[in-house]
C-alpha positions, 0 to 999 in steps of 0.5 A: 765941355762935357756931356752925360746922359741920364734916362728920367721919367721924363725923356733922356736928359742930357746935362752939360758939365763945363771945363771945371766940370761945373753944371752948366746946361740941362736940356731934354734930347732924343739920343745919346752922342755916346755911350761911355761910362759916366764920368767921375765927377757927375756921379753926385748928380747922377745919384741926386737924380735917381733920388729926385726922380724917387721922391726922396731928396727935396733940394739938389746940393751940387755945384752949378754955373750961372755966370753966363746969365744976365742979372736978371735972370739970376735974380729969377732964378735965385727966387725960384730957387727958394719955392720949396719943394712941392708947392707953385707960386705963379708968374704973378708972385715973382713979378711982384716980388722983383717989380716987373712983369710976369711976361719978363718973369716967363722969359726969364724961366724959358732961359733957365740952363738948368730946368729941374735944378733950379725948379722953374717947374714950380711957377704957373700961371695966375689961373692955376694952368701949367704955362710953358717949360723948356723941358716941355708941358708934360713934363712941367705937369709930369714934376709938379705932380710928383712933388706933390705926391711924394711931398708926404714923405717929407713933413 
């Protein structure tokens, strides 16, 4: 496995990369384990999230790796995939959708290795408040806003 830092508005992201360098994990952390040149094959990444992190790309376009989650879970996460930058549908919304409960739904979304990627950050509760987010609450309000505020740029 490989690990690359990136500093984002919302807290040092640390992003895990597996043997065939395919996007495995993306997770919120307090330091860096090392400080070396960013390797070859997560420039592209790099660069989508400086973009993202901008307000000027809507979708990320590089390869990931999900084979390590249940059926469930992929089938949550493809839904989420397809909630289109800027807009929140709710917990509720996909339960449906899937024939299951919003609970299962939100453990489904607290697994999601790749937060922000796949945009988990886009699904609220049924009373319009935020609900969790493995990168933290802020941080979910933190992407909502910001898709919101650049979606202009886009229409």
């Amino acid at each position: 496995m490989y690990r690359v830092y990136f500093k984002s508005p919302i807290g040092l992201l640390e992003i895990i990369f597996d043997d065939s360098f395919s996007l495995k994990k993306i997770l919120i952390t307090d330091f860096v384990k090392d400080d070396e040149k960013e390797p070859e094959f997560a420039v592209e990444l790099i660069k989508q999230l400086i973009l993202y992190f901008r307000g000027e790309l809507t979708a990320f376009s590089y390869s990931f790796n999900i084979k390590h989650v249940s059926d469930f879970d992929k089938r949550v996460l493809e839904l989420i995939g397809k909630i289109p930058y800027g807009k929140t549908v709710t917990y509720s919304w996909i339960a449906k959708r899937l024939n299951t409960s919003p609970r299962a739904v939100g453990q489904a979304l607290k697994r999601n290795p790749l937060p922000i990627i796949i945009p988990c950050h886009r699904v609220i509760k049924s009373d319009g408040t935020i609900g969790g987010y493995s990168l933290g609450v802020e941080s979910k309000r933190w992407l909502i806003e910001h898709e919101r505020s650049t979606l202009s740029k886009f229409l």
